[in-house]
N, C-alpha and C positions, 0 to 999 in steps of 0.2 A: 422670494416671498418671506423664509424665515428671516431674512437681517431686516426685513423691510417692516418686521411685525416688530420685531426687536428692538428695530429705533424708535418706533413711535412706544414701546411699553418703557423704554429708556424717558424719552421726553414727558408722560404724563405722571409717570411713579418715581423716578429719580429723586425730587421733589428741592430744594430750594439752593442745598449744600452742592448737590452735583449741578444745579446750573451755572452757579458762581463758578468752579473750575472750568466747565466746558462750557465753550461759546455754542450758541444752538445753532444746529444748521438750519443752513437754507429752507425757506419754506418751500415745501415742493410744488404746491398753487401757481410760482411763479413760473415751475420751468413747460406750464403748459402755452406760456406764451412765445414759446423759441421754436424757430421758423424752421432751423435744420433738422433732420432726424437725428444724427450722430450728436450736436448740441445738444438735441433735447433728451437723448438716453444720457450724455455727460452728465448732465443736469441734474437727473432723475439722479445716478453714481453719487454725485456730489452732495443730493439732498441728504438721504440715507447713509451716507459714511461710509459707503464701498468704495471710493478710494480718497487716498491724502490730498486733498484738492484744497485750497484757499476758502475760509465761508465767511457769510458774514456775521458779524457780532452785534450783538445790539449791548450799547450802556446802558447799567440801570444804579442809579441813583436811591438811595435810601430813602431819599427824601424828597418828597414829593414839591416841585418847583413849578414856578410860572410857564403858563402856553407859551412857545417857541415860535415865531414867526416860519421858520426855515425845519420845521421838523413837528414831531408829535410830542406832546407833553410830555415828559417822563414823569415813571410812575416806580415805589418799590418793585422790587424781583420779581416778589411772590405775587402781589397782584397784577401787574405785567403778565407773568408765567399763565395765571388763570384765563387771562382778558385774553392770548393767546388762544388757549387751548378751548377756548369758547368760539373762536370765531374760523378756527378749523375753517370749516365748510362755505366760509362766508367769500363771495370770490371777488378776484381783484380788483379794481376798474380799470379803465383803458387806458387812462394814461398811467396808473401804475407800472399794468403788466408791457405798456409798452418803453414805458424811460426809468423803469424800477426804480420806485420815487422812494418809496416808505423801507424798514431797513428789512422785513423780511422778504420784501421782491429782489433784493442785490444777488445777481448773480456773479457777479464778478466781472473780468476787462475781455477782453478778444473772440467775444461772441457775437457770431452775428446775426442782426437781427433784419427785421424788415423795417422800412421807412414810409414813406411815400406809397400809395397802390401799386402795385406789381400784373399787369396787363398786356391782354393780344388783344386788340379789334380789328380783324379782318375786312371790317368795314368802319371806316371814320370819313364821313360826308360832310364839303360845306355848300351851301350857297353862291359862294363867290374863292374861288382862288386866286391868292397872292401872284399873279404872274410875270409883274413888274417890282420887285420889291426895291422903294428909296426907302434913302435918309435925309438930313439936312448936310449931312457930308457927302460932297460932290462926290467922292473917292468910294463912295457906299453906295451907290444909285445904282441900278442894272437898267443899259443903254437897251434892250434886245426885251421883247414880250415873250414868254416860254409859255407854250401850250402845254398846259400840265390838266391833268384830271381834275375832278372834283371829286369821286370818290377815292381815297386812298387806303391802305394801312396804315395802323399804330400802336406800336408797343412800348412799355419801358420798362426798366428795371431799378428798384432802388431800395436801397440797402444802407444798414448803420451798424457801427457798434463800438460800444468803450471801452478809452484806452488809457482812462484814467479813473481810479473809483476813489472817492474821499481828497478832494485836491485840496479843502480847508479842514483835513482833519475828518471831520463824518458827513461834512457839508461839501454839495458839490463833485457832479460827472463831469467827466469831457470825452463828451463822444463827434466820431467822425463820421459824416455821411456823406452818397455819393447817387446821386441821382440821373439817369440819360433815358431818354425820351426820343425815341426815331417815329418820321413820318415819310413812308414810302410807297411812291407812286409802281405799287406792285400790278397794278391793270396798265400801266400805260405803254404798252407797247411799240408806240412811234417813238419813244426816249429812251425804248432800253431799260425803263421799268425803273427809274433813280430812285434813290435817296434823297428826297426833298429837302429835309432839315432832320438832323439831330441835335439837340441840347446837351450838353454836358456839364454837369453839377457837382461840383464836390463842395465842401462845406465843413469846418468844425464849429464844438455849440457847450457851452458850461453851462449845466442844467443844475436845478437845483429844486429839491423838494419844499412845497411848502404849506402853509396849514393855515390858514381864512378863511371867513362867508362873507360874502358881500350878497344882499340883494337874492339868498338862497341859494347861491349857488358857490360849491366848496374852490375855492382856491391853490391848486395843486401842484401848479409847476412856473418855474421863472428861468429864462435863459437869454443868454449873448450869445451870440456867432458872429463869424464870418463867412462871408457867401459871396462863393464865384463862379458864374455861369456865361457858357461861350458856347456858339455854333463851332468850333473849327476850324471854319473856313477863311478861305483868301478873297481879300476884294475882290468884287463889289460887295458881295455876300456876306462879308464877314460882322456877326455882332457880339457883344460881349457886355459885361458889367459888372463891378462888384460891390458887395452891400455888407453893411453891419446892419445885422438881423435880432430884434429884442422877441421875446417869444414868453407868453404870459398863456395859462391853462387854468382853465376853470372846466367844472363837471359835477353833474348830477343826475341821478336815477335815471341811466341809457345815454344822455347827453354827452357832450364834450365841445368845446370853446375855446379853440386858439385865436387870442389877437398877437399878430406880427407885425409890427411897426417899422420901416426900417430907413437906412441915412445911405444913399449911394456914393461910394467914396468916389470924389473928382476923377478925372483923365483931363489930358491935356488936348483944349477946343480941335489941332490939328490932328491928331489920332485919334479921336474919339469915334466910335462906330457910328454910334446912335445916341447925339447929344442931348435930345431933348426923350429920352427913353424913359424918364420918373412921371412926365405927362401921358404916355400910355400905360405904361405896366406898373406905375403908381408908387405909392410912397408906402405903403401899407396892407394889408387884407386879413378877414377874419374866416377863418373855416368851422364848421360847423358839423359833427359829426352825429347822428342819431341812431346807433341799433336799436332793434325792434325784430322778436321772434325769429331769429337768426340772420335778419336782413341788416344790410349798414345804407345808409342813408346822408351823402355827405354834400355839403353847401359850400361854395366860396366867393367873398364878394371883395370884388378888388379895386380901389379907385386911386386916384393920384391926387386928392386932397389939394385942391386948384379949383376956383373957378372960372369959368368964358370960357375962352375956346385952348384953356388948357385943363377944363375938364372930360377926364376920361376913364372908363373902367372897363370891369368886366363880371361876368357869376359864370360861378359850371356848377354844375349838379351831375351828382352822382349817384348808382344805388348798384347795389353789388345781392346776390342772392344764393342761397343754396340748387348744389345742383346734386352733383354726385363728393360723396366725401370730400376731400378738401378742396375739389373744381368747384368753383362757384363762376353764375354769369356776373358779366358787368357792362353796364349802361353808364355812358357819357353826354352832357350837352353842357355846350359852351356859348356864350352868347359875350361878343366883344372885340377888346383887343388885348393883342399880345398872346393869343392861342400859342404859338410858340417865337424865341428869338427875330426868328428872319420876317415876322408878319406882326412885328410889336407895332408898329401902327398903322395897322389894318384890321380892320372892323367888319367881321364877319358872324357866320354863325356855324355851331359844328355839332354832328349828332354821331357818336359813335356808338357799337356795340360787336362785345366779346365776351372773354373769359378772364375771368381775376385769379390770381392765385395766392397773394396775399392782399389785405384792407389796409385801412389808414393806419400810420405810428408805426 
């Protein structure tokens, strides 16, 4: 508590001479968004200057210059210094605290964070299950009907973090992320209780902070990826695909707005899993995230940008809640196709409910 009173009587009295020598640490706002405990005490070490850890710096310019597309205006030291120390208490947003956009969210490289919802549903129900899954690839068809349940389990896990901070200089992350997704027939006791499908997702992504209004709402994040996601498995079963992923973020008071646009890179007509796979799981989608008094609230609409009988989409909805300290429920429904890989063109409808343990970003 003393070093921790110390650095902040450091930071507001110091006054313009000791900021110019020392780069300011880390705001500590940020390190409320790290998913680990051990992270998130590093974090807390890192902010306060208990140990020799890497921070980040912010430039400031004497002279006050034009709005930056890719970043926040600079402004003199001293007035920077004030605008700082005014907004203390003001807290992050969500895409801040989750892709550390602005410079005093940077926590630095090989932290790991959360990605994607992090979930058990002990119960994930559809309508109709996949029990014959084809493709347009002969070698991809399942000759045999499998009696599989309709209520099943599913859980995932997914996680990020960067492994590159400032790749233009003060512009530009590149972080890596890894996303799996299992759906398992844990009641089905005439099969032995399988593993239906799992997805498997890894992905790297240059993010880049940025600063615009369009239309009301603030402008905050741009990126590129690449994205590769495969079941695993061996014919017939087997699907796969890879994509360059554009990833654009807007946000405003509780809101947040990812459009992801993306271009499937070719495979060759004779190995291809699932050729015509951009006509169900689409060319694009927008996610939509809402908190609200502790609850998160999330939308995704996903279509393949085609029309006749190669239009095809899908939405899920979300809403995740508080329960007991950091358990919170979480509620699932999917209506479409491509719910996961091996049912990308199968058109059903899915209502799960569990427990979340981390939310979106």
């Amino acid at each position: 508590m003393k070093r921790l009173t110390a650095a902040v009587a450091v930071a507001l009295f110091a006054g313009p001479v000791a900021h110019a020598q020392n780069p300011d640490p880390t705001d500590i706002r940020a390190c409320t968004a790290v998913e680990s405990d051990a992270q998130r005490l590093a974090c807390y070490d890192h902010a306060t200057g208990r140990v020799n850890l890497p921070v980040a710096q912010k430039r400031m310019d004497q002279d006050t210059t034009t709005p930056n597309i890719f970043g926040h205006d600079r402004k003199d030291a001293s007035s920077a210094e004030v605008q700082a120390n005014n907004e203390v208490s003001k807290p992050l947003s969500l895409l801040d605290s989750r892709w550390e956009l602005s410079p005093e969210s940077k926590l630095g490289t090989f932290n790991i964070r959360g990605y994607q919802p992090v979930y058990v549903m002990p119960v994930f129900a559809t309508n109709r299950q996949n029990n014959q899954p084809h493709s347009p690839n002969s070698n991809n068809t399942v000759d045999q009907s499998e009696q599989l349940d309709n209520v099943e389990a599913k859980f995932q896990l997914s996680l990020k973090a960067k492994v590159w901070q400032g790749v233009f200089g003060d512009a530009g992350d590149l972080w890596v992320g890894y996303t799996q997704s299992s759906r398992w027939q844990v009641y089905n006791s005439k099969l032995s209780r399988p593993f239906r499908e799992t997805n498997y997702e890894p992905e790297a992504m240059l993010v880049f902070n940025t600063n615009y209004h369009v239309f009301g709402w603030d402008g905050r994040l741009l990126g590129i990826g690449v994205n590769h996601q495969s079941n695993g498995r061996g014919d017939p079963q087997s699907r796969s695909w890879n994509r360059v992923i554009a990833n654009v973020g807007f946000e405003r008071d509780g809101w947040t707005v990812m459009v992801r646009p993306w271009w499937r890179i070719p495979e060759s007509k004779r190995t291809d899993d699932n050729p015509d796979i951009s006509d169900y799981m689409g060319r694009g989608e927008v996610q939509v995230v809402r908190e609200w008094r502790g609850q998160e609230f999330g939308m995704l609409l996903r279509h393949s940008m085609r029309g006749g009988s190669h239009s095809h989409g899908a939405a899920r909805f979300s809403w995740s809640f508080p329960v007991a300290g950091n358990l919170r429920g979480y509620m699932e429904v999917f209506k479409g196709y491509g719910e996961s890989l091996i049912d990308y063109n199968h058109n059903a409808t899915y209502l799960g409910v569990g427990v979340s343990l981390l939310d979106w970003y």
